[in-house]
Backbone as a chain_set.jsonl record, in Angstrom:
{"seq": "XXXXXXXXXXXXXXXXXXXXXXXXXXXXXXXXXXXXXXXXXXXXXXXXXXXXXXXXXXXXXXXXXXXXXXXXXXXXXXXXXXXXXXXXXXXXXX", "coords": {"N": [[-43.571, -1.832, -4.06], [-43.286, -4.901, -6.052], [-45.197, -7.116, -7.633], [-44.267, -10.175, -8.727], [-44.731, -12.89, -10.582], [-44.74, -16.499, -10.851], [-44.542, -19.538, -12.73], [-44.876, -22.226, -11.495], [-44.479, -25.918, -11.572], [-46.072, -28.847, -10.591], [-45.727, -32.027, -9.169], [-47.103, -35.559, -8.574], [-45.152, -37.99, -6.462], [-43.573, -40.986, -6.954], [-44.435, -41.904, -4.187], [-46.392, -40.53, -3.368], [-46.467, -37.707, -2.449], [-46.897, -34.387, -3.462], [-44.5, -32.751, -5.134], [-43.151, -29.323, -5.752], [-41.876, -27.432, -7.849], [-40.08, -24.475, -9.099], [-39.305, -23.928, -12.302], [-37.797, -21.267, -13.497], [-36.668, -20.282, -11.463], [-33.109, -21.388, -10.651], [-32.615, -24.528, -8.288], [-35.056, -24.207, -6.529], [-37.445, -25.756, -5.329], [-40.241, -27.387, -3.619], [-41.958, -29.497, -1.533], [-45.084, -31.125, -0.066], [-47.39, -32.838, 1.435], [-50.027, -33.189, 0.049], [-51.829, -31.674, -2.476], [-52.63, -28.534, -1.682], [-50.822, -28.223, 0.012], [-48.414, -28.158, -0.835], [-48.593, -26.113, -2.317], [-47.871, -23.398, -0.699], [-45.877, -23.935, 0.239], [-44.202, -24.001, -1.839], [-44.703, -21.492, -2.526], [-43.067, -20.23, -0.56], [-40.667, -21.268, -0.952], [-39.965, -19.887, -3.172], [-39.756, -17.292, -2.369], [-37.638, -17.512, -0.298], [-35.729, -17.941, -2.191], [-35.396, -15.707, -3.608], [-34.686, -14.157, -2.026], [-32.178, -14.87, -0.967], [-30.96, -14.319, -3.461], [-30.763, -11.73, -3.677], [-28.309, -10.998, -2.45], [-26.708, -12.688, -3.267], [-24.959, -11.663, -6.313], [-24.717, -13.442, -9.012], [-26.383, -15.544, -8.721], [-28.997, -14.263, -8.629], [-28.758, -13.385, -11.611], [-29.201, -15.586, -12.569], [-31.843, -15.784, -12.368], [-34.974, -16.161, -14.256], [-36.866, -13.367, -15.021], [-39.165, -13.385, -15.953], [-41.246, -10.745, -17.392], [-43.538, -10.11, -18.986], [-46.789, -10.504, -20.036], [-47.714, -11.777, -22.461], [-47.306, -14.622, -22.967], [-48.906, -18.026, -22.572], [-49.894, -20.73, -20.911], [-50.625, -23.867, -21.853], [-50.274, -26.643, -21.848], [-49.395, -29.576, -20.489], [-48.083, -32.765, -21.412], [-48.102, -35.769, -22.3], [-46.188, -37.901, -23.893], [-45.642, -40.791, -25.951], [-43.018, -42.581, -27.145], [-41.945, -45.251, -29.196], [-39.832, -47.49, -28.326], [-36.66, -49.855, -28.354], [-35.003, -51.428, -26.807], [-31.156, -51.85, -28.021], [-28.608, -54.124, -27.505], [-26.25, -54.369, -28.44], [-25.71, -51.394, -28.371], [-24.406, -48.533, -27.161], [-23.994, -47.636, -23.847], [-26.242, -44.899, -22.459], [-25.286, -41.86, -21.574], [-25.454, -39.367, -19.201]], "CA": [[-43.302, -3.267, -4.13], [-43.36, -5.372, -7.547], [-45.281, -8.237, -7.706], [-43.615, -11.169, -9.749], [-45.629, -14.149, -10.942], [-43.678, -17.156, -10.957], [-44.92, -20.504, -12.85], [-44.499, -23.73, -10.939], [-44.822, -27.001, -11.864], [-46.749, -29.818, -9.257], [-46.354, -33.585, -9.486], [-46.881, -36.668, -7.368], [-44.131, -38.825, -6.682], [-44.171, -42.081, -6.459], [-44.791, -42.117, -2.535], [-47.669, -40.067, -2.761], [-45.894, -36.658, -2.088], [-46.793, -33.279, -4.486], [-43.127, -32.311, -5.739], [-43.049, -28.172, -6.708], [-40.77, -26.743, -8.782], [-40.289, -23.046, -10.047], [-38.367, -23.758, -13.456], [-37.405, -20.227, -13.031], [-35.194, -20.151, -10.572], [-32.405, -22.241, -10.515], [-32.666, -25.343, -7.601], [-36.495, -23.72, -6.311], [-38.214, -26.708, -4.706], [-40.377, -27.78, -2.49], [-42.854, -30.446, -1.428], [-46.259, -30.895, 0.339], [-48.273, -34.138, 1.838], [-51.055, -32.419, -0.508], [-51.3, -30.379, -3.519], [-53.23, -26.818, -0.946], [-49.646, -27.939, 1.043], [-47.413, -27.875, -1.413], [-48.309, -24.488, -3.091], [-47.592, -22.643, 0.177], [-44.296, -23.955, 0.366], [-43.288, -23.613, -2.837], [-44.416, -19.568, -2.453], [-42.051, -19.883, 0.887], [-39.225, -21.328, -1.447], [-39.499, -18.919, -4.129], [-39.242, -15.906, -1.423], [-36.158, -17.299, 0.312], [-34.519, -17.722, -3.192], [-35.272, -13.811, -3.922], [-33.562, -13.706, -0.448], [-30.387, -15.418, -1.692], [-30.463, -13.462, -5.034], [-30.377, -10.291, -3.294], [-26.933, -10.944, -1.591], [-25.668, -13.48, -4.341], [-25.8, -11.324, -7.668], [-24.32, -14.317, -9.353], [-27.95, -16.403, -7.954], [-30.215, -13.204, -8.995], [-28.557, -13.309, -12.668], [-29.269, -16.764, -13.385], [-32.859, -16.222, -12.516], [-35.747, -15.816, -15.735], [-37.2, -12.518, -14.11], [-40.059, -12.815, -17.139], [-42.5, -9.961, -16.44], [-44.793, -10.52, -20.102], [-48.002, -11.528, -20.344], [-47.809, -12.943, -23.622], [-47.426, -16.653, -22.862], [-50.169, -18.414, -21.983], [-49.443, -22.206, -20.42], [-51.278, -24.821, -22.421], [-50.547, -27.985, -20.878], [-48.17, -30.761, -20.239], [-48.594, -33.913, -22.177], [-47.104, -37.358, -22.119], [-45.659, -38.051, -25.381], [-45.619, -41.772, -25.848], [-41.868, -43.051, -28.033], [-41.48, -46.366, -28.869], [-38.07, -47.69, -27.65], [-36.345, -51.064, -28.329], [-33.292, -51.406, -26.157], [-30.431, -53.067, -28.645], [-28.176, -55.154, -26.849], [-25.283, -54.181, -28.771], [-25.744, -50.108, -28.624], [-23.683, -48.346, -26.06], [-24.718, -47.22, -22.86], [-26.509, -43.632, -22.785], [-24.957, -41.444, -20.559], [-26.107, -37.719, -19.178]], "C": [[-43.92, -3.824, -5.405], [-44.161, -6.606, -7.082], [-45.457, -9.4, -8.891], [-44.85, -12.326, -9.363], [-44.34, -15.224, -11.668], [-44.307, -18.439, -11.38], [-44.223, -21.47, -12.288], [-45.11, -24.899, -11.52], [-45.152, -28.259, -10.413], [-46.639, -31.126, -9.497], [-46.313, -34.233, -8.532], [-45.777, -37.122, -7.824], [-44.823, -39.736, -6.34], [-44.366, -42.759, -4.988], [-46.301, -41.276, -2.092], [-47.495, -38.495, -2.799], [-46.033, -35.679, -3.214], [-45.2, -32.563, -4.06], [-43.237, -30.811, -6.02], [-41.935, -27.683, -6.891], [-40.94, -25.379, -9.365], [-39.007, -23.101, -11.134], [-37.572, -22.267, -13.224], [-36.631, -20.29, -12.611], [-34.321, -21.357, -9.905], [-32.416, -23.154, -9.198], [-33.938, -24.903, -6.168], [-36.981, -24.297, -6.347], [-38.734, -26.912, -3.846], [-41.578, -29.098, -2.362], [-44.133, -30.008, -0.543], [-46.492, -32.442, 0.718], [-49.397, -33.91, 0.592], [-50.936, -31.573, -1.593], [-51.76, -29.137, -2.471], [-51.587, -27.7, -0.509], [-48.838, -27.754, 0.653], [-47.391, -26.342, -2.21], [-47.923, -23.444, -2.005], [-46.474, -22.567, 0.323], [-43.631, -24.036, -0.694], [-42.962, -22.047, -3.201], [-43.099, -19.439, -1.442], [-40.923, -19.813, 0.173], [-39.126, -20.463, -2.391], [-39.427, -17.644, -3.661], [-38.081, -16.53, -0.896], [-35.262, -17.719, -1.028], [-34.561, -16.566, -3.579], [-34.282, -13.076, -2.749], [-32.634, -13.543, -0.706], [-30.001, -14.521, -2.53], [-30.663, -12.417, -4.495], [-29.215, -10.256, -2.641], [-25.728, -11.679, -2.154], [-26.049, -12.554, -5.655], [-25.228, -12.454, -8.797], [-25.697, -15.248, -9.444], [-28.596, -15.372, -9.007], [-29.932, -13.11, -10.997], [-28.764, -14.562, -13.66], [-31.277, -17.133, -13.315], [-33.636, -15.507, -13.831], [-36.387, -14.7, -14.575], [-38.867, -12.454, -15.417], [-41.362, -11.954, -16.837], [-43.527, -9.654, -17.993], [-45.406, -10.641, -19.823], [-48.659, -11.744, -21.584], [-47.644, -13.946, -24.07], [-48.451, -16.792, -22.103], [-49.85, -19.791, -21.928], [-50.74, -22.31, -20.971], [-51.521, -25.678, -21.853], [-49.394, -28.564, -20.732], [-48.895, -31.783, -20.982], [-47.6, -35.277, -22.176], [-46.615, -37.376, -23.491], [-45.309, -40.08, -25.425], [-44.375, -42.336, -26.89], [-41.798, -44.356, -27.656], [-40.145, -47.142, -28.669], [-37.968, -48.894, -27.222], [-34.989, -50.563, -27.841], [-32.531, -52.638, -27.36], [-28.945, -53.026, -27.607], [-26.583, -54.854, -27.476], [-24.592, -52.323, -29.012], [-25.138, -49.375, -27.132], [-24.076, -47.51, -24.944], [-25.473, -45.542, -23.024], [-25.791, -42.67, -21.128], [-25.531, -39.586, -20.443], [-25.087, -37.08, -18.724]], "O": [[-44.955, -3.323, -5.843], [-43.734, -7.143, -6.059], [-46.383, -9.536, -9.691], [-45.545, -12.531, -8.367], [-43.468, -15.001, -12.508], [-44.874, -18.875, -10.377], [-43.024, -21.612, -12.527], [-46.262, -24.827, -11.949], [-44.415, -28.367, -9.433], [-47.587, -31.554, -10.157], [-45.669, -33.866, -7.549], [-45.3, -36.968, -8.949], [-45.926, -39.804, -5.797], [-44.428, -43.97, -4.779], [-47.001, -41.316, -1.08], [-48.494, -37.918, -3.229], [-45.289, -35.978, -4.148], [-44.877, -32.03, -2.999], [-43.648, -30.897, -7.177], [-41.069, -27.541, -6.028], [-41.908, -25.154, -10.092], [-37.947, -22.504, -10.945], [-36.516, -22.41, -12.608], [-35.581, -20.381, -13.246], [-34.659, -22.073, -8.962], [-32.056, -22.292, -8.397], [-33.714, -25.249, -5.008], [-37.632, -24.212, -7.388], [-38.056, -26.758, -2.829], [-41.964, -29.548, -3.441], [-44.32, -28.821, -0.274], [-45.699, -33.253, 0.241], [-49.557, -35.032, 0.113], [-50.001, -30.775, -1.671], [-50.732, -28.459, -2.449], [-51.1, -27.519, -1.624], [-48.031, -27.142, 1.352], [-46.419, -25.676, -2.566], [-47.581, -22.392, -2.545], [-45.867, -21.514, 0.518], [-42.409, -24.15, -0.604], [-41.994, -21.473, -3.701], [-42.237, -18.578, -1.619], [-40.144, -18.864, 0.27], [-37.954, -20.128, -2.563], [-39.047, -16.78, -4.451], [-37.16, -15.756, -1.156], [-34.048, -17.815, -0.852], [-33.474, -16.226, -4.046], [-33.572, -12.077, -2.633], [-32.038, -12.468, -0.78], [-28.915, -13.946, -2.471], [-30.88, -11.746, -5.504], [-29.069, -9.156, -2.107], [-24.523, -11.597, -1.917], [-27.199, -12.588, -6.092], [-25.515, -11.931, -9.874], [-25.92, -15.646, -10.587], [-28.681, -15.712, -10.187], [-30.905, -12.78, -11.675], [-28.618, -14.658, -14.879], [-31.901, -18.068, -13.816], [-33.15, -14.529, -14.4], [-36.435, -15.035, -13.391], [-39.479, -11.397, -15.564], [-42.322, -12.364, -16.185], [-44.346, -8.75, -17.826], [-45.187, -11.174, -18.736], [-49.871, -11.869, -21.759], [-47.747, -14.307, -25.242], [-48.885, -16.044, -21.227], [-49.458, -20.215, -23.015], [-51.683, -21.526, -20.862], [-52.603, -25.869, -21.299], [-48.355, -27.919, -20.88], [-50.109, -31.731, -21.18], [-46.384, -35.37, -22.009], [-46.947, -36.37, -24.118], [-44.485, -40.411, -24.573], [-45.01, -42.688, -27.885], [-41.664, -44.794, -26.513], [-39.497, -46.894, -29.686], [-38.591, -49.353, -26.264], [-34.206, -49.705, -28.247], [-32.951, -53.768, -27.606], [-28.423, -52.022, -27.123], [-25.689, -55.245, -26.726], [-23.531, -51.994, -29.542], [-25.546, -49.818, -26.059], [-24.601, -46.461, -25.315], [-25.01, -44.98, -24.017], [-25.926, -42.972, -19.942], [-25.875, -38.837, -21.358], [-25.145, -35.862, -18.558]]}, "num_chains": 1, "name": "protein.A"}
């Protein structure tokens, strides 16, 4: 048995609630009341998406499988842009 290391990302929302995310693997979320509650269930969700991707190989091909250890996470940072809405500039769309 292999064992994969999978970076997640943790934030509050604005209700209070730790958010996790495994960039990694495509729609790999979960939540918590707590950050200790949310890292348990984000391990849970990133085993039943290894689930999936063993029966979808379509799923298993879209995940980053990165098994390096030559990145080293730094940080996260706010980045502060100043931004005048003009009134005549056309909507932004995603």
């Amino acid at each position: 048995m292999e064992i994969l290391n999978f970076r997640t990302i943790i934030e509050q929302d604005e209700t209070g609630y730790f958010v996790a995310s495994a960039p990694a693997i495509p729609g790999c979320h979960s939540q918590g009341k707590t950050y200790e509650e949310a890292l348990p269930n984000i391990q849970e969700a990133i085993e039943l998406c290894l689930e999936v991707a063993q029966e979808l190989p379509w799923y298993r091909e879209s995940i980053d499988f990165f098994r390096g250890t030559s990145m080293r996470f730094l940080g996260i940072a706010t980045v502060p842009i100043s931004y005048r809405e003009n009134s005549h500039a056309k909507a932004l769309t995603v």
